[in-house]
N, C-alpha and C positions, 0 to 999 in steps of 0.2 A: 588060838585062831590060826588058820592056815595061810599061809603067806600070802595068797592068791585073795584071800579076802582084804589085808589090805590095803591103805591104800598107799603112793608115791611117798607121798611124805611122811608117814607111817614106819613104813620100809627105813628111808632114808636115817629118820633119827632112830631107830632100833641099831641100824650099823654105827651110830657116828658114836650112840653109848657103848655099845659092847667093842668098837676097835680103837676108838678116842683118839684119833688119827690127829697130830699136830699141825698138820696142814695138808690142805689138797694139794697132793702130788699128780703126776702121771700115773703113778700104780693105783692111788686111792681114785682118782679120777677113773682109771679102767676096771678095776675093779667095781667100784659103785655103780659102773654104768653096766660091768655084766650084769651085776645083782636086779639091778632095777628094770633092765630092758623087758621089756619096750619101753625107753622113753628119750623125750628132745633132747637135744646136748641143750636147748636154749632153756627146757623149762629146769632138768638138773641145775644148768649154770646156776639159775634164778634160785634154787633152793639152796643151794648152797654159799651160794654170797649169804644169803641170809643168817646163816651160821658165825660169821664172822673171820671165820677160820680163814687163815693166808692163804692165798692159791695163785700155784704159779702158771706159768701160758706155759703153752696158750690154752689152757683149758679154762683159764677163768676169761678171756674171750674179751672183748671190746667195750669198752663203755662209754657211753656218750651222754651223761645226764649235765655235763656241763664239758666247756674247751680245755679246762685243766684234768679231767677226769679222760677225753675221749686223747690228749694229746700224751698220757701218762701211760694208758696201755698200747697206745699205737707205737710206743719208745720200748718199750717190756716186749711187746709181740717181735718188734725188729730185731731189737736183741738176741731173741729164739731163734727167730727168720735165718739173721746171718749166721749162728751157730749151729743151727741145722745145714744151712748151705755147705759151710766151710768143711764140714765134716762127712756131707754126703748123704746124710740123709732126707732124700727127697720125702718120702709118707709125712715126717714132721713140717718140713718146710712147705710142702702140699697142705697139709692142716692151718698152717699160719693164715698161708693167701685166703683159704676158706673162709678163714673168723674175721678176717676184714674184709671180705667180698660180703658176707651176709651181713654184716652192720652195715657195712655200706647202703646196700639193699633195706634194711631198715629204716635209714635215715630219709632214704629218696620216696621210700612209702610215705614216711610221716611228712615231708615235707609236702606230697602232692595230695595230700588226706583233704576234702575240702573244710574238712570239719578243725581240721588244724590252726591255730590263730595264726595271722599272720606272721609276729613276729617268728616265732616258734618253728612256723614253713621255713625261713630265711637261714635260724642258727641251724635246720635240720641241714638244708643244700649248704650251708659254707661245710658242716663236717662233713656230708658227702663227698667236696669237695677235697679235704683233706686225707679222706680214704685215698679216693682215687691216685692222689700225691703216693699217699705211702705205695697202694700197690703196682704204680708205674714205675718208681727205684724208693725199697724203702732207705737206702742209704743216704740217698737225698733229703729226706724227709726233715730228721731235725732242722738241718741249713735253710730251707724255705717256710719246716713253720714259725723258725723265727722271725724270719722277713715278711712273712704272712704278716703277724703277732704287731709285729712294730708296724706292718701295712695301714690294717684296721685301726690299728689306734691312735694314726695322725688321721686319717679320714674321721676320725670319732671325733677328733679337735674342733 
């Protein structure tokens, strides 16, 4: 069958059998995504979590299905962030701000979604909220989401 005929996902597990890549790197990340283009970094991401396979940022990108989930890559993506700074490469450290600009972006969609339950509006703007933390200093970030963290949880009392 000719390539063209199938389909992403198709594609995607043909390469993950035949190269059995130990984890999603940067190479197996650029590489997949030459192979596969045209397609989302967001719906790749999505297939590829699905694999289970490790993957490192920032290409496995943002997660926010819960505050331990969305505060775990937003610590992973800093990490990159300041390692990319410190060494001067901006394209990388350009790519970090990206992956938390569009989750962020995400979150405030789903928060203002009318179809969104309420609760679900509220945890989507506090993570909004935390984005915008990380991408105004992410070196700050750890320091206030703990204070956040202990904020919320006397007001929870």
């Amino acid at each position: 069958m000719p390539l063209g005929n199938k389909s992403i996902k198709q594609q995607l597990r043909d390469y993950l059998a035949a190269e059995k890549p130990a984890a999603i790197t940067g190479a197996v990340w650029q590489e997949i995504a030459r192979r596969l283009a045209p397609v989302s970094e967001s719906y790749l991401r999505d297939l590829l979590r699905a694999t289970g396979l490790p993957f490192d940022q920032p290409y496995a990108g943002i997660r926010q299905h819960s505050f331990a989930d969305l505060e775990e890559s937003l610590e992973a993506m800093r990490q990159v962030y300041t390692a990319a700074r410190e060494s001067g490469d901006a394209l990388r450290a350009r790519h970090c701000r990206r992956q938390v600009i569009a989750a962020k972006d995400r979150a405030r969609f789903a928060a203002r979604n009318p179809r969104t339950a309420p609760e679900k509006k509220a945890e989507k703007e506090e993570m909004a909220q935390w984005m915008l933390v990380w991408l105004e200093d992410p070196e700050l970030f750890p320091a206030w989401v703990t204070a956040r963290k202990q904020a919320i949880g006397r007001a929870a009392e």
